[in-house]
N, C-alpha and C positions, 0 to 999 in steps of 0.2 A: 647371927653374925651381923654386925655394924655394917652400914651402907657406909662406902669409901666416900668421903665429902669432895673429894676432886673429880672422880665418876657423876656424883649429883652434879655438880657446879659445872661441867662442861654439857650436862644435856640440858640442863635450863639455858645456857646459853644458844646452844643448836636447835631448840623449840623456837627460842624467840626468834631467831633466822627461817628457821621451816613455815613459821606461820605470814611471814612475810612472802614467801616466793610462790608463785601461781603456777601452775602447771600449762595448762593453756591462757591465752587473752582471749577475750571477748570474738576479739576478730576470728584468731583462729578458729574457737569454737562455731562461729559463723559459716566459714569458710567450709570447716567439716562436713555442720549437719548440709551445706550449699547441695557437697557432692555425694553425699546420698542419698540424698532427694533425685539428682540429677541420674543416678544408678537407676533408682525405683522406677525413676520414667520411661527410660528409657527398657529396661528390661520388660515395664508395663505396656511400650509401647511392640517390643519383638515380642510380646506375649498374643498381644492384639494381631499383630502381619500374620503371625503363625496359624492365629485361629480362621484369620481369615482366610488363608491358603489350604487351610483341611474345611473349609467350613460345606464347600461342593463336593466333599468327598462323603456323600451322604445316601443311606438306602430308605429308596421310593415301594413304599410297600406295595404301593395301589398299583404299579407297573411290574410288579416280582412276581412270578408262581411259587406258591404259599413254600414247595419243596426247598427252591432256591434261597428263601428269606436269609435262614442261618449261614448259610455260608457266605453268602454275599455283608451281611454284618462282621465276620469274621474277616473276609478280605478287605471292604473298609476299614476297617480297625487297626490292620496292617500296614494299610496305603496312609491313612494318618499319622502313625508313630514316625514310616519312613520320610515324610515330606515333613514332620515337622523337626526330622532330627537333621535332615538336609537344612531347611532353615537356619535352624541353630547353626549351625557350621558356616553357613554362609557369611553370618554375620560376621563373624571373624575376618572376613576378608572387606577390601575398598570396595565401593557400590562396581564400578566399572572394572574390576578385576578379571583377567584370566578366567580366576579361582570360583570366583563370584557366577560368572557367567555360564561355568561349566555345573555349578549345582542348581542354576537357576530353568535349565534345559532339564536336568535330573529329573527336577521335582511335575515340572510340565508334563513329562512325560507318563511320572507315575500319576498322574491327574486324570491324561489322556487315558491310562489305561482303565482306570475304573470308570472316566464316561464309557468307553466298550463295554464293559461287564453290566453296565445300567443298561445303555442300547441293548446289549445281546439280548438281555432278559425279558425286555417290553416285547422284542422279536419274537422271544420264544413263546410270550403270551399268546400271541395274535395267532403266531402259526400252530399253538396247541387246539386252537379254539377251530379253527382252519379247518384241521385237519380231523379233528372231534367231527365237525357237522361236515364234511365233506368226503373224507377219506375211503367211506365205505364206497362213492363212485372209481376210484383208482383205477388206473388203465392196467391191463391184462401186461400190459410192452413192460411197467419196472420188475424190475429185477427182483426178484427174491426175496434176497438179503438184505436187499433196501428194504422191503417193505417189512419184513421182523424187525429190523432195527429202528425202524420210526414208529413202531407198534409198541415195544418195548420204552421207546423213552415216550410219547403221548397219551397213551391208553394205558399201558401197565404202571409204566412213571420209576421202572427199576433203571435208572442210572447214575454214575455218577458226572461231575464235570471236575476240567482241566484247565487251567487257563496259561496263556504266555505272557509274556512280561509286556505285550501291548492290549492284554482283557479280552484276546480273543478266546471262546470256548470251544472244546474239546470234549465231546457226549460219550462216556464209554458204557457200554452195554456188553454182554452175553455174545450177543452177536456181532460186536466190532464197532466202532467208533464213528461218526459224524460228525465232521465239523457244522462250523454255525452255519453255510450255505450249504452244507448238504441235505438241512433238517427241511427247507423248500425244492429240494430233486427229486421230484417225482411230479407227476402230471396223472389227471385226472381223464375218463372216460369222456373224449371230445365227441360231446353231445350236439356243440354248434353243428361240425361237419357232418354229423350222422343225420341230423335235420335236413341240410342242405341236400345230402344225398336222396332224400325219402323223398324230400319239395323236387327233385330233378327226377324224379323217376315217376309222381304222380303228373308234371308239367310232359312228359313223352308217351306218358299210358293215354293224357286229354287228346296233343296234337294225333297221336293214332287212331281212336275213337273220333274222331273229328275228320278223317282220313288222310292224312299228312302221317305218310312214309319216311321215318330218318336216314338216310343212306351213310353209310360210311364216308367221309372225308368232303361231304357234302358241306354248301356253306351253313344248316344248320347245325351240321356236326360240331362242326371245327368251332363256331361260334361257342357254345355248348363245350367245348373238352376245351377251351381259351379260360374261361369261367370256372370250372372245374380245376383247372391248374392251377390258376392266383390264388384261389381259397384256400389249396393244400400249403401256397408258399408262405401266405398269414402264418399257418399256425405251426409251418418247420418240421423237425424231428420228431416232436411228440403227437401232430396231429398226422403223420405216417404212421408212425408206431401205433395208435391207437385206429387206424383204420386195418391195420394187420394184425390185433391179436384184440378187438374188442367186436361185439357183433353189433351191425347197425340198428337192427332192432330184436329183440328176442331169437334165439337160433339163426339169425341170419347176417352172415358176413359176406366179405368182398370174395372170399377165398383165397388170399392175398399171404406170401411169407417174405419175411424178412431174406433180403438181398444184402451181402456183405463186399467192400470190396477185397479185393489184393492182400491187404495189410489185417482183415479180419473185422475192420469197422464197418458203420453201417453206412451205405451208400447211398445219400440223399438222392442225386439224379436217376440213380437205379431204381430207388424203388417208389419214387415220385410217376415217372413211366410208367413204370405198371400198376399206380393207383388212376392215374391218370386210364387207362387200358379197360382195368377195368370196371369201372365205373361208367364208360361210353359203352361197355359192351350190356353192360347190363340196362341201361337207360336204351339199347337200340333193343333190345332183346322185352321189354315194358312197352314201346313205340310197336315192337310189331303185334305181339298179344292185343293192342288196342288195336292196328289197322285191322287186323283179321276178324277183331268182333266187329267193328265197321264194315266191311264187307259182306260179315254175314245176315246184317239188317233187313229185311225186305226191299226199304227205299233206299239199300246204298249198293247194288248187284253190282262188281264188279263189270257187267257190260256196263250199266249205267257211265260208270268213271270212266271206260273205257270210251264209251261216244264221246262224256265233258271232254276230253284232251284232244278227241278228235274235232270239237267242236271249236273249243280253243284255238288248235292249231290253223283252222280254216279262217277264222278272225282275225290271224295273225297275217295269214296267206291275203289275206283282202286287204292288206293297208294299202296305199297309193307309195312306190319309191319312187318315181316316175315315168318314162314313156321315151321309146324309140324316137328318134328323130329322121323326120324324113327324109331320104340322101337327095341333095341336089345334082342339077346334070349340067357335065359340062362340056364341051363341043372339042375335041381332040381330032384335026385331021377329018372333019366330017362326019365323024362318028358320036354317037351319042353313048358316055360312059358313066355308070353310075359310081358314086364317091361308098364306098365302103359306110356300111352302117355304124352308128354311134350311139348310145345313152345318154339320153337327157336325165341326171337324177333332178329330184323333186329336194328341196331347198334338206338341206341337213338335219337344223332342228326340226320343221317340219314333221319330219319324220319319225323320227327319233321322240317327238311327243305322243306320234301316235302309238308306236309301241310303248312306250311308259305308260300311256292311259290302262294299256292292257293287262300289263305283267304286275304295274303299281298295287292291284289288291292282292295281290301274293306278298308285298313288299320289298318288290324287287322295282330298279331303276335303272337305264343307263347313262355312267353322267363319263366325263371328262378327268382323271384322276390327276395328282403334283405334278407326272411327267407327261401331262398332255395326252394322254393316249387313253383311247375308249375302253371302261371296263364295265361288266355287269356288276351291281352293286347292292348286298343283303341290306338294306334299311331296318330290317328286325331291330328290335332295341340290342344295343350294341355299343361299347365305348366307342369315340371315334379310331382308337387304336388301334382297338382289335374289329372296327370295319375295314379297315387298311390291309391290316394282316389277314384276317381269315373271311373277309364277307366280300371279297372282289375278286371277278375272275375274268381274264384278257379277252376280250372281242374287237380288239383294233383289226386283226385279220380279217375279219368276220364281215364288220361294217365296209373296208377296202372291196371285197366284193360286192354287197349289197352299193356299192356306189358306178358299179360296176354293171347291175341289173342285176345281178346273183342274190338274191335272196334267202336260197335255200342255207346255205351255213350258217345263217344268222337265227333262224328261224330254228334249224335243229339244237341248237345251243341254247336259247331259251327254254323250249321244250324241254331239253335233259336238265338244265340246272335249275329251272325252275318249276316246273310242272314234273319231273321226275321220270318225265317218257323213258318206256323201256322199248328195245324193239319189237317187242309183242303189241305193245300200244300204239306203235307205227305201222303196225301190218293191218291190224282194226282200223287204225282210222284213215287208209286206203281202202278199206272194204265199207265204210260206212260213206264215203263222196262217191265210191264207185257205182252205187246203184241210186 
């Protein structure tokens, strides 16, 4: 079939117009490739924020136990898609937004959570390692269950973990669950205290053997069971527990149980008391075993001691307090009547030095205490605190007579509190000035 010549003749015409007319100009074309450029960069540049906002969400191997690695890869990997798809999103909104500010707390947060999950796990290293080289000392006081359960995730290593949306971890095992502060609840065999105890009981076996007697409620006691208290309250709940179910040295304990109060808990003052109890009873109970082997010495015969305190006493009895004064006379109606007799004491300190020089090698002193009043005073190594509280005891009565001319209660009181006089040893040493 013939081409229609009027078909030809109007597309020659409409070529020569189509090859004239441009689709884009220059500019435009400028302007185009301007804004895709400007696209690239910018998508280049939220490509970049993004990476850099997952870039700390990264797993530290040389800080993970080897079991943890995989999962912890896994939950970063997680924590990444989710902060960079918050990202993403964010963009969309103005810098200073509502919008903006409520993904930018989002993304913080799951941040915040896998620093937890990194923390936890250095945690967990340390306390695995802990607990590897230490755990076989364990105090007899934890509980059970705790100790299967931390057996089972450090030693056997059959657990798994749990996390919450802030990375903290959740240990589950067989035998029940630990969070991350419970994987350090447990306390070990307090060997300090048990030490201290064996040091207080060979320092009462020496002064015994040496012949020095502990009395009860005595100022060495109380000095001694003051010391003995502060040390339990260092070390709290665990170092009672461990003096109640661990032994201080091979088969040998306090003999000591667990005291609960009211409510069924464990009752710190309760049973602080009677560590406190007995640990005095047991140190006076070392103190006499030692006096008695002292006594049984050839050179230490109980007469022997028995004269020293007589002898003592008589040293005591010979200081100078001073001296009667002569009554003057005076003429009444022509009679001559004598003025009632008086005491002259001898100057205060005077005195008062001379018994110091005596009682000082025992370590005892008489001084002036805060409220002015005379007391006897343990100088034995002692805080100044607890020479206040337990190393002083009242003789203002005491000396009021001795100013008096009365010597004798002054004298008996040093005796008892510091030389230990029993009345047996007052009845001796009348029989030893008597002949």
């Amino acid at each position: 079939m013939a081409a229609d010549p009027t078909l030809v003749r109007g597309a020659g015409r409409a070529a020569s117009k189509f090859t004239k007319t441009q689709l884009f100009s220059a500019e435009d074309f400028k302007a185009a490739n301007q804004l895709t450029m400007l696209k690239k960069l910018k998508k280049s540049a939220r490509d970049a924020e993004i990476r850099a906002l997952v870039s700390d969400i990264t797993v530290d191997e040389s800080l993970t136990p080897p079991q943890q690695i995989d999962q912890q890869y896994q939950k970063a990997g997680q924590l990444r898609n989710q902060v960079a798809a918050l990202a993403a999103e964010k963009a969309k909104y103005p810098v200073n937004s509502p919008q903006a500010f409520a993904l930018e707390q989002r993304m913080s947060s799951l941040k915040q959570s896998f620093g937890n999950i990194a923390k936890n796990a250095k945690d967990f290293k340390d306390l695995e390692k802990e607990f590897i080289d230490g755990g076989w000392n364990m105090s007899g006081g934890v509980d059970e269950i705790q100790r299967e359960k931390l057996n089972e995730i450090f030693v056997n290593k059959q657990y798994s973990i749990e996390y919450d949306e802030r990375g903290n971890a959740t240990y589950n095992t067989k035998f029940g669950n630990l969070t991350q502060k419970d994987l350090s609840n447990y306390y070990l065999k307090d060997d300090e205290m048990a030490l201290s105890v064996v040091n207080y009981s060979d320092d009462a076996l020496n002064l015994g053997t040496g012949g020095t007697l502990i009395k009860q409620n005595d100022a060495r006691y109380n000095m001694i069971a003051s010391k003995v208290r502060n040390e339990l309250r260092k070390g709290g709940e665990s170092r009672l527990k461990s003096l109640i179910y661990d032994d201080l040295v091979e088969n040998q304990n306090l003999g000591l149980t667990e005291i609960k109060d009211e409510n069924g808990n464990f009752d710190i003052q309760a049973n602080e008391d009677a560590a406190v109890n007995a640990i005095m009873n047991n140190l006076m109970e070392v103190n006499k075993q030692g006096y008695n082997e002292h006594k049984s010495k050839p050179g230490n015969k109980t007469g022997e001691e028995e004269s020293e305190i007589a002898v003592t006493r008589n040293e005591l009895e010979s200081i100078d307090i001073g001296k009667d004064i002569t009554p003057d006379r005076i003429y009444d109606d022509q009679k001559i009547e004598p003025r009632p007799k008086r005491f002259g004491p001898r100057k205060i300190s005077d005195t008062l030095s001379d018994y110091n020089n005596v009682i000082g090698a025992e370590g005892y002193q008489i001084v002036v205490n805060d409220a002015g009043e005379y007391v006897l005073e343990n100088q034995n190594p002692m805080s100044q605190n607890e020479r206040e509280k337990f190393g002083q005891e009242e003789i203002q009565d005491e000396l009021d007579e001795l100013l008096k001319g009365n010597k004798d209660p002054l004298i008996r009181k040093l005796m008892v509190e510091v030389y230990g006089e029993t009345p047996m040893d007052r009845k001796n040493a009348d029989k030893t000035f008597a002949q």
